[in-house]
Structures are given as C-alpha cells and as structure tokens.
C-alpha positions in Angstrom: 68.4 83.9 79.8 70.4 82.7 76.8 69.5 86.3 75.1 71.7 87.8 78.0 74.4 85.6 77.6 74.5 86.2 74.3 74.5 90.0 74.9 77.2 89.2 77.7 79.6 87.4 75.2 78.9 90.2 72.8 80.2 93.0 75.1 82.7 90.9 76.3 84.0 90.7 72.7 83.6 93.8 71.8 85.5 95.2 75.1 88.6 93.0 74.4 88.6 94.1 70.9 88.6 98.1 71.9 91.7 97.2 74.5 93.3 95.7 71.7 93.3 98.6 69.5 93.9 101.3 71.9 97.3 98.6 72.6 98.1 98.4 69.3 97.7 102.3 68.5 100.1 102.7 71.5 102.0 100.4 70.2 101.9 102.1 66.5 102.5 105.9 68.2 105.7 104.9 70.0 107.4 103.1 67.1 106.5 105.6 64.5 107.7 108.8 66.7 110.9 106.2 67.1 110.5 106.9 71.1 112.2 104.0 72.4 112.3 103.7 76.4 115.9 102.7 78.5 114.4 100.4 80.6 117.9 101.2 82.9 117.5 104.8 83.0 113.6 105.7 82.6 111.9 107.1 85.5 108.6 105.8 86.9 106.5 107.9 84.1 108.5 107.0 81.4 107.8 103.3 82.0 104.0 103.5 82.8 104.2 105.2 79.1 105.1 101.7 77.7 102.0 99.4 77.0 100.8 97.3 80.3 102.8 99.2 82.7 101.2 100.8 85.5 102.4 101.9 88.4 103.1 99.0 90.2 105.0 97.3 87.9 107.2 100.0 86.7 108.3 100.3 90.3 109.0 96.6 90.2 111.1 97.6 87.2 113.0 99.9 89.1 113.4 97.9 92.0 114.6 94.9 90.2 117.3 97.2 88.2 118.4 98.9 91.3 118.6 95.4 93.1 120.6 94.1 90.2 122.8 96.8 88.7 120.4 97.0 85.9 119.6 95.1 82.6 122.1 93.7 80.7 119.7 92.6 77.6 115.9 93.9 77.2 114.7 89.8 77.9 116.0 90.3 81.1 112.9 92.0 81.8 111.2 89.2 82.1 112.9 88.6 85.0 110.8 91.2 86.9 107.5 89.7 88.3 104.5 90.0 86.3 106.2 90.6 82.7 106.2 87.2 81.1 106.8 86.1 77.3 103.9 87.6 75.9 104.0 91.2 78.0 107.9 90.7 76.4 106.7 90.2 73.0 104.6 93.8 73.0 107.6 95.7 74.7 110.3 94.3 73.1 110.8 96.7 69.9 109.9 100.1 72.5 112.7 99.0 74.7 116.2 99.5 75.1 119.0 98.5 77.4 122.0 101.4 76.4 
C-alpha cells in the first residue's frame, strides 16, 4: 500500500511539473515572437491561444467586454469569472488593452 502511494505522489509530481513547462514554454513562445493578444479586439481563437484559456472562458471574456464596452486596463480582466490574481500574473505581459 504505501509503495502505491508513493508511486501515486510521484506521478502526481511529475504530471504538475510537465504542465508547468509546457505553460511556461507557451509562455516563453509568445513573448519572444513579441505576439501580444488585445484582450478587446481578439476573437475566440486568439484568446484560447493565451495560457489557461479555453473555450469557455474566452467566451466569458467576450461576453464580459461586450457587456461592458470593453477593458479599460488589462487587471480588469480579472473581473471576468474564473481569472483571478494568479491566472492575472501569467497573462499579464501577453496582454494588451489598445
């Protein structure tokens, strides 16, 4: 038994470490080909290219600037639903408001 949870905790680890890199080389790609996104003009594809957004929440993104004439800053992302402070801190230098 504890031979399994130790095999568990291993995988575990080594699973969050992959998603970490692939988010960090997506992270590393859009910064060094300088593609910055307009979070008040990018279409639904343009925004599930940034790093944790899918589908659902780049339409929440959409909705949200549609509902409210857009954003006035990028932090006024996280007024949409589901981006918090740290979802913030990994989009904020692949984001623009002009």
């Amino acid at each position: 038994m504890r031979r399994i949870v130790t095999s568990l905790a291993v995988l575990i680890l080594v699973m969050f470490s992959c998603s970490q890199l692939v988010l960090s080389q997506t992270t590393q790609d859009q910064k060094s080909t300088g593609k910055v996104v307009n979070i008040n003009t990018a279409n639904q594809s343009e925004l599930e290219s940034l790093p944790g957004i899918g589908p659902s929440l780049a339409k929440k993104i959409m909705d949200f600037r549609q509902k409210n004439g857009g954003f006035k800053n990028p932090s006024d992302l996280m007024a949409v639903q589901g981006i918090g402070e740290k979802k913030f801190e990994q989009l904020k230098n692949l984001i623009s408001v002009k």
